[in-house]
Residue frames relative to the residue before (quaternion, step in Angstrom):
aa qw qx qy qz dx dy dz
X 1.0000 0.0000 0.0000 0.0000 0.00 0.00 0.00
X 0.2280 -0.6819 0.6601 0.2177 3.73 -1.09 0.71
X 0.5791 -0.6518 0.4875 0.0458 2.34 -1.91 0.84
X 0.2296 0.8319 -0.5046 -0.0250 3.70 0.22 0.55
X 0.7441 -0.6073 0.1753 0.2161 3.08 0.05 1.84
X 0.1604 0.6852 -0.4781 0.5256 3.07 1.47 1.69
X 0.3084 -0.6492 0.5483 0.4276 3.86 -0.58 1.04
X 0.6701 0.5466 -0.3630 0.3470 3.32 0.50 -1.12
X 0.6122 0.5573 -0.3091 0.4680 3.96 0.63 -0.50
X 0.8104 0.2622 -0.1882 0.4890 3.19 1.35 -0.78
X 0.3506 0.5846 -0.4921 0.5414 3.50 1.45 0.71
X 0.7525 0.2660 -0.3563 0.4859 3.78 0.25 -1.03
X 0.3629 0.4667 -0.6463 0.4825 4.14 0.51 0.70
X 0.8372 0.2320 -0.2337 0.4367 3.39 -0.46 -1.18
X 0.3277 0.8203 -0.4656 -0.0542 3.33 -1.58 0.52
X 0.4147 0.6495 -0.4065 0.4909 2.62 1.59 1.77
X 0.7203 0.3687 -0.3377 0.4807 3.29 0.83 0.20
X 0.8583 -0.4096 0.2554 0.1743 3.40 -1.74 0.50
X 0.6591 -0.1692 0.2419 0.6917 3.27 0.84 -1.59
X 0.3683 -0.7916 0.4852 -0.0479 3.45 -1.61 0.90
X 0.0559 -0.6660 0.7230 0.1751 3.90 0.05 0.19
X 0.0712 -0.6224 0.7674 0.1364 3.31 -1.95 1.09
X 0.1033 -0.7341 0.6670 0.0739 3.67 -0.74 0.54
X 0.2249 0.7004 -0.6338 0.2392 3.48 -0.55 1.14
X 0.9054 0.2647 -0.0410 0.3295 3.34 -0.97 1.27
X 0.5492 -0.4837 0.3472 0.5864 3.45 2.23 -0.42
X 0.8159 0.2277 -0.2124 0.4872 3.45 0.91 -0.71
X 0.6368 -0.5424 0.5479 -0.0098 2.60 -2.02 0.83
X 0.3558 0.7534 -0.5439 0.1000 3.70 -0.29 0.94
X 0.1579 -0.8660 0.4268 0.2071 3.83 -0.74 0.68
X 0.3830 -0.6994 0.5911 0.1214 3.49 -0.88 0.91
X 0.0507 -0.7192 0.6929 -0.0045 3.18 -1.18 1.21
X 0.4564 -0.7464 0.4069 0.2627 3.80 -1.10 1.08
X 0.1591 -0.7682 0.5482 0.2899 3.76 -0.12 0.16
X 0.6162 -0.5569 0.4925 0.2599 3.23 -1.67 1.82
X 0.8358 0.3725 -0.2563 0.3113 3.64 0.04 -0.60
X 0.6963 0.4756 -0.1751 0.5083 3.35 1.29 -1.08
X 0.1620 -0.6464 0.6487 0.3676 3.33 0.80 -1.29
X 0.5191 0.5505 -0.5488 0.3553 3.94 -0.12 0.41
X 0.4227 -0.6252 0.6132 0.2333 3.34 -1.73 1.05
X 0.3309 -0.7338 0.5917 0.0441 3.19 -0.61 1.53
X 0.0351 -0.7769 0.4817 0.4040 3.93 -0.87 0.05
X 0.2727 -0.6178 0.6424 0.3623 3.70 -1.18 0.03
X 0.5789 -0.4858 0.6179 0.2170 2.75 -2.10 0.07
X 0.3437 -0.7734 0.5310 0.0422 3.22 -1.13 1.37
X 0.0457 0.7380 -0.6707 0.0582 3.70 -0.34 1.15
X 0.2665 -0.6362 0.6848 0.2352 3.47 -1.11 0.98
X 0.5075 0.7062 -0.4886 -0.0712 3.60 -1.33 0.87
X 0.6396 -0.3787 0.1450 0.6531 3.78 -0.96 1.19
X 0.5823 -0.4324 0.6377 0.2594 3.80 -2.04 0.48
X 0.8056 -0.0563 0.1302 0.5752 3.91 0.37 -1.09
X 0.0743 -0.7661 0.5917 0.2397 4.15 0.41 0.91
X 0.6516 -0.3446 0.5028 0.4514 3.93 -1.72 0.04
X 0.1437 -0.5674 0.7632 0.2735 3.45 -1.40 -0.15
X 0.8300 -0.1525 0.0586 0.5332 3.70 0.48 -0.71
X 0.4642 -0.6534 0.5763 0.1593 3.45 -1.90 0.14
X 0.0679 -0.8280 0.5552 -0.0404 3.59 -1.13 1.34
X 0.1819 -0.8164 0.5464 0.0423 3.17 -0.79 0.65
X 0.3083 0.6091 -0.6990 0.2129 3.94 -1.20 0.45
X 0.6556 -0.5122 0.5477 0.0895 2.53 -2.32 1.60
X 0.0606 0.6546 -0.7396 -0.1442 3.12 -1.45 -0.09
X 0.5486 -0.5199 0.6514 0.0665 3.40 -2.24 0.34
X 0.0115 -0.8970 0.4370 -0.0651 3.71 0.17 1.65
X 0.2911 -0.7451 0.5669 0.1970 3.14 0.14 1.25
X 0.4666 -0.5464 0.6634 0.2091 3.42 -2.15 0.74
X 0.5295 0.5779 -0.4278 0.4501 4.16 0.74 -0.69
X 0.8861 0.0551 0.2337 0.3964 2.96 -0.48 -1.60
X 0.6893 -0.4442 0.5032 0.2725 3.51 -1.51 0.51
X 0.1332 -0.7294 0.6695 0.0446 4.14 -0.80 1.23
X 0.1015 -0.7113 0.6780 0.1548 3.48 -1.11 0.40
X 0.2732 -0.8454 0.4461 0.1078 3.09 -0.99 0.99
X 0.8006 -0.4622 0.0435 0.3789 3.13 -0.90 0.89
X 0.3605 -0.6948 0.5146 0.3500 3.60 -0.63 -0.03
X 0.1624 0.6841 -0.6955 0.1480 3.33 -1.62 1.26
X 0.3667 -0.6240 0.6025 0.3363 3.63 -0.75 1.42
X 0.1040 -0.7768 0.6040 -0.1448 3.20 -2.10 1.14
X 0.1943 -0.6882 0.6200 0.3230 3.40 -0.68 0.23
X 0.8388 -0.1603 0.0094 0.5203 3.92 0.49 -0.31
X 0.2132 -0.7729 0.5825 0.1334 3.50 -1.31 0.66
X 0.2062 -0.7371 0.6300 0.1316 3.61 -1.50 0.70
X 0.1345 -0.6871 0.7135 0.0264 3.66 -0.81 1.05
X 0.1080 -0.8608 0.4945 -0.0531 2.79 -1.83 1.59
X 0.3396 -0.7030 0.5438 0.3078 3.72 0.86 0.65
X 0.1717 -0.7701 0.5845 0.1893 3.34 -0.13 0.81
X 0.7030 -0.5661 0.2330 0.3619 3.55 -1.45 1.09
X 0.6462 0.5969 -0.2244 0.4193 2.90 1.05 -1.72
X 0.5480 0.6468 -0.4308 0.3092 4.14 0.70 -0.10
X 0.5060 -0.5781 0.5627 0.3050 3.75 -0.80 0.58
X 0.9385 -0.0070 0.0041 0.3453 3.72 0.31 -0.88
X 0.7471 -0.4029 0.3034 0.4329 3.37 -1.23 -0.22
X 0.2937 -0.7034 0.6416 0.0851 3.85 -1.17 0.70
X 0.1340 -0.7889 0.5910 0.1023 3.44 -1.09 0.21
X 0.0219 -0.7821 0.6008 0.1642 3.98 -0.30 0.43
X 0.4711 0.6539 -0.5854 -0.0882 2.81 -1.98 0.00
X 0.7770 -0.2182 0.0728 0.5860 3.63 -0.89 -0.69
X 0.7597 -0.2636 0.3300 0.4945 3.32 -1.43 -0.77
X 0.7194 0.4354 -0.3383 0.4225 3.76 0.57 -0.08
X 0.5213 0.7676 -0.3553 0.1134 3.38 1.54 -0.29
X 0.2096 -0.7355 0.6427 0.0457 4.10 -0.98 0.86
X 0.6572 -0.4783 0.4944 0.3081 3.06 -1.58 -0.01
X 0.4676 0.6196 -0.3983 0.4888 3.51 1.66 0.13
X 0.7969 0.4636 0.0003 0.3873 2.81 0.52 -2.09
X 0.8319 0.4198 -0.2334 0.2780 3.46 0.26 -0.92
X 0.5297 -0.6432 0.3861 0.3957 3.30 -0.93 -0.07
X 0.3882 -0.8624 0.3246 0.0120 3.65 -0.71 1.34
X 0.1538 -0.8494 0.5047 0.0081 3.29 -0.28 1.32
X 0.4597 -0.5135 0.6975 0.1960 3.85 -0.91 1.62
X 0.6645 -0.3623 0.5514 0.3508 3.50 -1.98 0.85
X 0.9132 0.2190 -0.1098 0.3256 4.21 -0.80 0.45
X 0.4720 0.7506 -0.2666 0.3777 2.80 1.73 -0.05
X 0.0864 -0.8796 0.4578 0.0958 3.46 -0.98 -0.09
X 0.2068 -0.8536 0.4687 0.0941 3.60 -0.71 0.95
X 0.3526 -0.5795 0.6890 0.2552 4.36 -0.53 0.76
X 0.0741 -0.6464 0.7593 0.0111 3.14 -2.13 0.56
X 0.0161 -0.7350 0.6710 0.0966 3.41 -0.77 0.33
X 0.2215 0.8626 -0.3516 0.2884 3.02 0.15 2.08
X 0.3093 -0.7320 0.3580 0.4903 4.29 0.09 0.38
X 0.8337 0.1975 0.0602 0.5122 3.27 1.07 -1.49
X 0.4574 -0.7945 0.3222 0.2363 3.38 -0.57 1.85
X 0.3538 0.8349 -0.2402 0.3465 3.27 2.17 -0.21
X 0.6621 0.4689 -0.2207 0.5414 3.12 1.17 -0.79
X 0.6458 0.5107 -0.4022 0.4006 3.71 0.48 0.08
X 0.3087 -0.7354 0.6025 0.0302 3.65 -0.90 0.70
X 0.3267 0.6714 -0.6641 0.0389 3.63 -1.02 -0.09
X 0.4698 -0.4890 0.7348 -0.0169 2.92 -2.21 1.14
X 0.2613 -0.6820 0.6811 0.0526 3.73 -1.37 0.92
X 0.3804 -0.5854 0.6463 0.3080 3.60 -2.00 -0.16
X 0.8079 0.3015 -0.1307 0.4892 2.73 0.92 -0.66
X 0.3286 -0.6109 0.5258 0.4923 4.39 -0.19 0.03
X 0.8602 0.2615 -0.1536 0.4099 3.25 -1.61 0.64
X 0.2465 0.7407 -0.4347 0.4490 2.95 0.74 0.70
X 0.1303 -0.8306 0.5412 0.0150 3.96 -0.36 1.17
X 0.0897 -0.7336 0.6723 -0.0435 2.91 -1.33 1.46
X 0.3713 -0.7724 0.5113 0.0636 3.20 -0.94 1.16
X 0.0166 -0.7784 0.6267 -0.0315 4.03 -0.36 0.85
X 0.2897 -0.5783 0.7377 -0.1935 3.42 -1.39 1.70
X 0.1624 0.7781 -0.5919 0.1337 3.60 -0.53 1.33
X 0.2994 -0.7796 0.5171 0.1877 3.38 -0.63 0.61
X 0.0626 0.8649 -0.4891 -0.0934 4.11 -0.22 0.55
């Protein structure tokens, strides 16, 4: 069967999978298959966040130049790290192994997103000792 760019023309092509997005025209419609009937059923499409914030925290930390700091633990849906401005040098984040090799490097103002549960899991490493990093979590 061709397809002439009919969602429905292009539902009876497929009929091995579950559910379907037809996109025809700008829009967006999805087709679920009913177990009993076999028909492409449509649903209604609401766009919304997967897990929204309920709220936002914040605390400093002290980045040592030696050695790797973990930072406190706090369940999250996402963290932002901020080389604060006022620092002299670069920062580096990452896990528990993280180096000035490895990690991921933040300029004096910069900032880095996480999509993360627990701010616990992040590490970071300084150029300089004492060096302040600023962390913004959403839970």
């Amino acid at each position: 069967m061709a397809n002439k760019g009919s969602p429905l023309a292009m539902l009876n092509v497929i009929n091995s999978v579950e559910s379907i997005l037809a996109i025809k025209e700008g829009q967006i419609k999805c087709f679920v298959k009913d177990e009993e009937t076999g028909e492409w059923e449509p649903q209604a499409i609401v766009p919304t966040m997967s897990a929204p914030a309920e709220s936002i925290s914040t605390f400093a930390v002290s980045v040592p130049s030696g050695s790797a700091v973990t930072l406190e633990s706090h369940l999250c849906l996402r963290a932002m790290l901020l080389n604060h401005p006022d620092n002299g040098g670069r920062m580096w984040i990452g896990g528990d192994s993280v180096t000035s090799d490895i990690g991921i490097p933040l300029e004096p103002g910069q900032t880095q997103e996480l999509t993360i549960g627990d701010t616990g899991a992040i590490s970071a490493i300084a150029e300089n000792d004492g060096e302040k990093l600023i962390v913004a979590y959403l839970g």
